[in-house]
Every structure is written in C-alpha cells, then in structure tokens.
C-alpha positions in Angstrom: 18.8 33.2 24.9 16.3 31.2 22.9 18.3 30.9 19.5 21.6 30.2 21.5 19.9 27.5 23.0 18.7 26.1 20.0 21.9 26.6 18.1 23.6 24.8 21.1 21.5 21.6 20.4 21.8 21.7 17.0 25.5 21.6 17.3 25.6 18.9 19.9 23.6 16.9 17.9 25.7 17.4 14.8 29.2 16.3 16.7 26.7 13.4 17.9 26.6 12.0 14.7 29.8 13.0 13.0 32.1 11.2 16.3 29.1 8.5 17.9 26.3 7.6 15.5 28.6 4.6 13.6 30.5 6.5 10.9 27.6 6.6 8.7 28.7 9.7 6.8 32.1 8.7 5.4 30.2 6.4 3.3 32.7 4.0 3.2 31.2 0.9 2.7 31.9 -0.3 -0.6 32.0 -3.8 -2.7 35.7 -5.5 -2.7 36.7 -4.6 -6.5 38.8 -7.3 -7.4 37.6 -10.9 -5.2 39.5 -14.0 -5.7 38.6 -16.4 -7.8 35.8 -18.8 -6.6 37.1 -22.4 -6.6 33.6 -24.4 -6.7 30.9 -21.3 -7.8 27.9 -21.6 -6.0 24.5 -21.6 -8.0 22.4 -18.6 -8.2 18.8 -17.8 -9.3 17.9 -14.3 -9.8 14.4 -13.0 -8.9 13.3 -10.2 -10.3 9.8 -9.0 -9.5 8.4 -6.5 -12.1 5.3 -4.5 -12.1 4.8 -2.2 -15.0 8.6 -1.5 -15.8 8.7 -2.0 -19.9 11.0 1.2 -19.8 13.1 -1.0 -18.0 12.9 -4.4 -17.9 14.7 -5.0 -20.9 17.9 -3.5 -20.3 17.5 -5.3 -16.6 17.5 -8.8 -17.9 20.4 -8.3 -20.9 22.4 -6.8 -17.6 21.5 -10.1 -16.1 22.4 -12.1 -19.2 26.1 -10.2 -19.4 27.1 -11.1 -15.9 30.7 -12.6 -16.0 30.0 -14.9 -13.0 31.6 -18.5 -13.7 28.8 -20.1 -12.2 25.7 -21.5 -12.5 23.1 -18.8 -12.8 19.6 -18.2 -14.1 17.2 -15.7 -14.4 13.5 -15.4 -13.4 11.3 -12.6 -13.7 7.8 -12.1 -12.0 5.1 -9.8 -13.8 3.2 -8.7 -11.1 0.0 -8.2 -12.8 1.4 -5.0 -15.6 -0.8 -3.6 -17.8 2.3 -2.3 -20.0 4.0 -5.0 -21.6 6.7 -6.3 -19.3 6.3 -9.7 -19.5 6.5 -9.7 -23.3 9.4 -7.5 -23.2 11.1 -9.4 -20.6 10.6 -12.8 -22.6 12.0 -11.1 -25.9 15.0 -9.7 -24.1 15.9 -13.2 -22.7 15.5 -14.7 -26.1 17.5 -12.2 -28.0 20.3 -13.2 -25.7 20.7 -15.5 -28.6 23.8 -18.0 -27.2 23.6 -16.9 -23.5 24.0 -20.4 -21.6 21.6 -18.8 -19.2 18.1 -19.6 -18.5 15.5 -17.0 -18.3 12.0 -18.0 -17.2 8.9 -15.5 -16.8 6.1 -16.7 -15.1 3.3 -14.5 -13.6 2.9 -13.6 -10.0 0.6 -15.9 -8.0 -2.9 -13.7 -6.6 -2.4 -11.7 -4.1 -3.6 -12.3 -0.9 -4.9 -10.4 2.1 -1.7 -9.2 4.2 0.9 -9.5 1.2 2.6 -6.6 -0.4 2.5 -6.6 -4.1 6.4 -7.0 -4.4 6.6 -9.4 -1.7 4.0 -11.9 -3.2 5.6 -11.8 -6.4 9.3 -12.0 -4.7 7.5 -15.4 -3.0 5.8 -16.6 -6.7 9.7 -16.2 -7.7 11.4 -18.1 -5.4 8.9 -20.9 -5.3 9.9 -21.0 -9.3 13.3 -20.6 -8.5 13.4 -23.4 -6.1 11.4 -26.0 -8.7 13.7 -25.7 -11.4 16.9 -24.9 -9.6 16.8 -26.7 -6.4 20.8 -27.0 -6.0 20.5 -22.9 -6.1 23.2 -22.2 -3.1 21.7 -18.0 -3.6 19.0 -16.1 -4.2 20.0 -12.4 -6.1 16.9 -10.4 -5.6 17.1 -7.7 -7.8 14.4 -4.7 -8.8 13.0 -3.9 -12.4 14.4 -0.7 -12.8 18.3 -2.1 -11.5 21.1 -2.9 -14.0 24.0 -4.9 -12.5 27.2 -4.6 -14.1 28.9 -7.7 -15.2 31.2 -8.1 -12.2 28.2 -7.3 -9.8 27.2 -10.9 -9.5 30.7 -12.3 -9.1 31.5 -9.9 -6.3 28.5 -10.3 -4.6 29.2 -13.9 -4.0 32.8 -14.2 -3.3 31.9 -11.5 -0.6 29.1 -13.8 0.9 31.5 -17.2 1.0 34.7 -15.2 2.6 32.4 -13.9 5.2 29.8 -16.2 6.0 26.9 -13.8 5.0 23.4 -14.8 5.1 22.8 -11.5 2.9 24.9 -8.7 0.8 23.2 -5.7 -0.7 24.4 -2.9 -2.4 22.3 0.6 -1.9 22.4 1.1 -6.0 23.3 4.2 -7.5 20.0 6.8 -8.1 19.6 8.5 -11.0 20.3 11.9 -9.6 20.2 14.2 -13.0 19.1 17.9 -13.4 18.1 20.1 -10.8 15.3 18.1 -8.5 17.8 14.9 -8.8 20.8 16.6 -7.5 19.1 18.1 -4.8 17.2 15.3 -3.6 18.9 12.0 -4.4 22.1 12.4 -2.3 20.1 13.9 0.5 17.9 10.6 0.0 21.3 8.5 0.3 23.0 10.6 3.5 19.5 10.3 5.3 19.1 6.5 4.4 22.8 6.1 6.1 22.1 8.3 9.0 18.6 6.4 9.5 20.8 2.9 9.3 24.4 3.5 9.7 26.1 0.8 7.5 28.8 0.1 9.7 26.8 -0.6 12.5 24.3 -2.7 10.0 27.2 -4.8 9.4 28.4 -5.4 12.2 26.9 -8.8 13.6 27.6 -7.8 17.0 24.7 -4.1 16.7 21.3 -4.5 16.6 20.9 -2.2 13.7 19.6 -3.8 10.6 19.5 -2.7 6.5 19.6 -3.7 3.2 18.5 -1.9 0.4 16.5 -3.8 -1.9 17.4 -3.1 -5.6 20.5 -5.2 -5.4 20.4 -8.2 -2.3 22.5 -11.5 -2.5 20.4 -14.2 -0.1 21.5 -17.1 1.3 18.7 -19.6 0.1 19.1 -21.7 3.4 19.3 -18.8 5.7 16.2 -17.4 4.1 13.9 -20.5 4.8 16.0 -21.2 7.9 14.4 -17.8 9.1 11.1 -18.1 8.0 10.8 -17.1 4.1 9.3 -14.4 2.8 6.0 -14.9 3.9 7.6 -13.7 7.6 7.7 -10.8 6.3 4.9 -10.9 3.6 3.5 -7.6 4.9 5.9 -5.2 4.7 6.6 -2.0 3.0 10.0 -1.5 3.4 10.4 -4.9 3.0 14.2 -4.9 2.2 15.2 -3.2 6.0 12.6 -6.3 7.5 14.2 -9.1 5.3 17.9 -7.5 6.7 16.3 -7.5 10.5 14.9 -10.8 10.4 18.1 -12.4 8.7 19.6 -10.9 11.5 17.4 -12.0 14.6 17.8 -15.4 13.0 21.3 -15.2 13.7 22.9 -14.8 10.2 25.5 -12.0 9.5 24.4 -9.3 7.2 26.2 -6.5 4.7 25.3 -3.3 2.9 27.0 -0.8 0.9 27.0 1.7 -1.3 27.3 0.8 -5.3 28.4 3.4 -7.8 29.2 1.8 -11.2 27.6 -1.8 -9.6 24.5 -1.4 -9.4 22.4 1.6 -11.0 18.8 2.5 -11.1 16.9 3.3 -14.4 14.5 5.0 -12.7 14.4 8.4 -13.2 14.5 11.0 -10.8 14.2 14.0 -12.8 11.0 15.3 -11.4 9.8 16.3 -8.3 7.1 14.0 -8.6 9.0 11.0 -8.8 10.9 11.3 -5.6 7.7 12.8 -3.5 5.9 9.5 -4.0 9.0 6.8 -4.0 9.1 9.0 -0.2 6.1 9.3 0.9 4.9 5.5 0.1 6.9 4.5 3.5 7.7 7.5 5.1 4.7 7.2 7.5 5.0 3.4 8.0 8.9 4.2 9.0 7.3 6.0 11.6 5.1 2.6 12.9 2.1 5.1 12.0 3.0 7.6 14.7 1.9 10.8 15.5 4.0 11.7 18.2 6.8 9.9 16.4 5.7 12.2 13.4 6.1 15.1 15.4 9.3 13.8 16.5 10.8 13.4 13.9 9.4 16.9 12.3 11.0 19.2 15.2 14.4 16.7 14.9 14.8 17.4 11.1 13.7 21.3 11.8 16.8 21.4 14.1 19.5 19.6 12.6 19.1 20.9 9.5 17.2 24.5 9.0 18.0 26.0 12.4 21.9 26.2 12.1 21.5 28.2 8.9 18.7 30.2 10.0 19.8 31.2 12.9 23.3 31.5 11.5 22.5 33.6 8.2 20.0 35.9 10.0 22.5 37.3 12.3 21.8 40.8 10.9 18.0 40.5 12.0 18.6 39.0 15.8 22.1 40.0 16.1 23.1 37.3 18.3 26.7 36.7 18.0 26.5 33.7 20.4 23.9 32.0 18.5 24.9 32.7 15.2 28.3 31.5 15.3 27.4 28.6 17.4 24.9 27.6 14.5 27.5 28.2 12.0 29.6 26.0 13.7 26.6 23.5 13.2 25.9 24.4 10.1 29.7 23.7 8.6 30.0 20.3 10.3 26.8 19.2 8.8 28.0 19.7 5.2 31.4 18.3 6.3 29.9 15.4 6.9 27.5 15.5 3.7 30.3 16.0 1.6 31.3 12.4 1.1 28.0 11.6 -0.2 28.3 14.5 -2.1 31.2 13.6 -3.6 30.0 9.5 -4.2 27.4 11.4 -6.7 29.8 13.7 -8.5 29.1 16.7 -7.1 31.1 19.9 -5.6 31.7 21.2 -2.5 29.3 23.8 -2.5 26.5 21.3 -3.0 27.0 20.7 0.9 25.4 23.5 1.3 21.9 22.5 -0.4 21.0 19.7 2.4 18.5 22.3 4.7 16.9 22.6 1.4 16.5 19.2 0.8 15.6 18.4 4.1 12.3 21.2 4.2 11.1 19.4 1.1 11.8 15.8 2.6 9.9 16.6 6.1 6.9 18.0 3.7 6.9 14.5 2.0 7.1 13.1 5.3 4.0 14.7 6.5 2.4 14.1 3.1 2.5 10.7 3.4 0.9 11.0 7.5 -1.8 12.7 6.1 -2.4 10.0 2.9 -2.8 7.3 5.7 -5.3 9.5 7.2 -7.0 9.7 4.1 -6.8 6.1 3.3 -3.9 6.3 0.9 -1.0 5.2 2.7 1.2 3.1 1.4 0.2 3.9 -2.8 2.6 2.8 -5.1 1.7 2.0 -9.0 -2.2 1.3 -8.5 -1.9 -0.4 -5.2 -2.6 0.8 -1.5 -1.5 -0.7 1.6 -2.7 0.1 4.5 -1.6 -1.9 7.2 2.0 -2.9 6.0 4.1 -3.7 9.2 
C-alpha cells in the first residue's frame, strides 16, 4: 500500500508540472533569429567582470570585438583582483583587434567591501566606468568571463528589448556539456534551472516569478538605476535571479531564454568537480539557509525522480503491480518532458532516461553545500567565501 501510495504522488506531481507548472519543459523560449533592422541603434557598454579567467578571457573579448551590431558599442572588463594574468590578457586581446572601431577599457575592480559579493562589486566598478566614458549608453550587456557571444547576439538582444519594452533580456547560455559527467549533468542542470523558474511564467509581466541567467543579460541602464543599482542587490549570490526580481518589483518587463549557438560557456564541465562546486556555491543560499526547506526539498527530489524508477524497476522484488505501473507511468512522463532539453543539447532519446541519476548526485551536492555553510564554507567560489549572501 505504501509504494502505491508513493508512486501515486509521484505521478501527480509529474502531470503537475508537465500540464500546470508554466510549460517550463518545452523549452521553448528562444532569441528571435532574424530582428528587423534598428532604425536609430541604441548605445551599449559591455561589462564584463573577470576573476581569474586567462583560459578565457581572450576569446571573450575578440567575441565582443566581432559583434555585427550597427551601433555604438564598447567594451569594458573588470579584473577582480586575478592572480593569473587576465587583465594582461584581456588588454592584449583588445589591442590585437587591430582596426576594431570599438573601445575596450580594463580597469581593476574597486575594494571590496563588507556585504558585497566579489562579482557584484566588480559588476558596480564596471558600470561606474561604463557610465564615465559612455554616459549616452542607452544598455548595459553584462556578460561573464568564460561567455562568447556570437556576432548576431548583441544585435538581437537589443532589437528584442526596443520591440518589447524590456528593462532586461538574458539568454541561459549554452554549457559545455562534453564526455560522460557533462552529459549527465549539464542538461539536468538546465531542465532543473527551468522547472525552479519556468521561463514562460518569468516572462510574463503579469507572474510573480523572476530569472535571468547571468552569463548573457541585456539591461536597461535607466531601469537599472531607476530600481536601485547594483548596490540593491550588492549581497547576493545568485545575483542574476535578484537583479531579474528587482527589475521586476520595480515594474520593468523582463525576458529569458535559452541560447544554443548565441551564447556559449568556455567553461568546462568535463569533470565532476567542476559542476559539484558551480552547484553547491548557491545551492544552500537557494534554500534562504533552510533546514526544513533542505529537507524539503531532499524528500521532493527523492520522489519525483528516484521513486518512479525504483519502485517501477523493482517490481520483481515487491511485486506490486499497482505501484509499479503507476510509477512507470511516472517515470515515462518525466523523460517525456526531459526530452526537449535533451534534445536542445544534442542528445538521444534514451538519454531521458539518465535524469534519476543526475538528480541522486544533484541532491548530494545540495546537501554538500548545507553542510559547507555549517562548516563556515558556504558560499566558496575561486578563493572567496560568502557567508551571509541574501
């Protein structure tokens, strides 16, 4: 009676999402590919804060330097206090640009204060630069270190924002998702980022859900400082979800989506490693810090995805025929409705059938990174621990 009951919910749960819970699984949001031409381009300045990303950074800014946007656009980059180069890397990848007509300035991050994040206080030093030499700037593109843009990114971006009136546009760039630990965990990474903040319901002005994903956002400059600036926000770890909510709450209209060829990480995902600690840096501050919501969260993920094919593929140990085909059921409309996210990342069907997987390795980073707060280490990412972000 016990598994049946347990399959039950897991089932209801699952049509939950796939008919109620915004869509978020048909990861359908996507960048217009072809915008109209712009009449009068808007200014841009691109901020780009960088902390220890020479592997990257170079490739970053000639990305920048190749956009086709008709406008007015320049470039500056933050070094947030590396120890590896980037700033001279940076400098020499803007000058080799040779006879780009855009500007690219790196300046150093101011100190960090009490009650900043790292990436925020350099994302502040950035637009304060941005705003001295470029006052007329209409937008702020506020773009990681490890992100290349493709040439029509920038373009897009913005005729987007002027059809629609948005304070903000961000694209949830594509993840390196290579070799075993990549495939596994990166599109399970994506679906649970959608399920978490269904896009549709992000965009639509009228929900109170807001996201953004921070590798790749397009910010109206006066809705930003109309709102507060960054320092509203100065203390956050997931600081691209807070600058979406307080856009938002401020009244402006807000989009995400998902990017294939424009936007893509450099970051690679290839080992375990790397995707445990990009989790567990915010996983516990996602939970406000907790416990119960910890627990929560545990027994919700231990339902919707490992007890539909537990129950359902050890039918010949409980012989159950209730339960097990109920948590079949469950089981099948979970990977029908990873299979467009799947698919976004070039994989087969049967990769569907990876996600409980996944998800057992995702709740142990989850509760890895509870038990790093407890310890004093919440919130570590390259050298730096937060503990009180949000």
């Amino acid at each position: 009676m016990a598994l049946t009951l347990i399959a039950a919910g897991a089932l209801l749960a699952w049509l939950y999402l796939v008919l109620l819970h915004g869509r978020f699984w048909r990861a359908t949001e996507r960048l217009d590919p072809a915008p109209k031409p712009l009449s009068s381009p808007p200014a841009v300045v691109a901020v780009i804060p960088a902390r220890d990303e020479a592997a990257s950074i170079g490739a970053v800014v000639r990305a920048h330097l190749a956009a086709d946007y008709p406008g007015d656009f320049s470039v500056v980059v933050v070094d947030d206090a590396s120890s590896d180069g980037t700033a001279a890397i940076a400098k020499a990848s803007g000058a080799a640009a040779g006879g780009s007509a855009r500007r690219v300035d790196v300046i150093a991050a101011r100190p960090l204060e009490k009650g900043w994040s790292g990436k925020l206080n350099a994302v502040a030093s950035g637009v304060a630069a941005a705003g001295a030499h470029d006052p007329q700037a209409d937008y702020l593109l506020l773009c990681d270190g490890d992100i290349v843009l493709a040439p029509s990114t920038l373009r897009r971006l913005v005729a987007k924002a002027e059809a629609e009136g948005l304070a903000l546009v961000s694209l949830m760039s594509r993840l390196d998702a290579r070799e075993p630990w990549g495939a596994l965990l990166i599109p399970a990474f994506v679906f649970f980022f959608q399920k978490l903040y269904p896009f549709p319901r992000a965009n639509d002005p009228k929900s109170p859900v807001a996201a953004a994903a921070g590798g790749c956002m397009l910010v109206k400059r006066a809705a930003l400082a109309a709102a507060g600036g960054i320092e509203a926000i100065r203390g956050a770890l997931i600081d691209d979800c807070a600058l979406a909510r307080l856009l938002k709450l401020a009244g402006g209209r807000i989009w995400i989506g998902l990017a294939k060829e424009e936007a893509t990480s450099l970051r690679d995902n290839r080992r375990y490693a790397s995707v445990h600690a990009m989790v567990a840096r915010s996983a516990f501050t996602q939970l406000r810090h907790s416990w119960a919501l910890l627990a929560g969260c545990l027994a919700g993920m231990a339902l919707l995805y490992l007890a539909p094919a537990a129950i359902a593929f050890s039918y010949p140990l409980h012989r159950n025929e209730a339960a097990a085909t109920t948590a079949l059921a469950a089981f099948l409309l979970m990977s029908l409705a990873y299979f467009p996210t799947v698919r976004l990342y070039g994989m087969g069907a049967a990769a569907t059938f990876t996600l409980p997987i996944a998800a057992l390795l995702y709740m142990a980073m989850t509760l890895d990174s509870a038990l790093a707060h407890l310890r004093g280490r919440g919130g570590r990412w390259k050298g730096r621990i937060y503990q009180e972000a949000e």
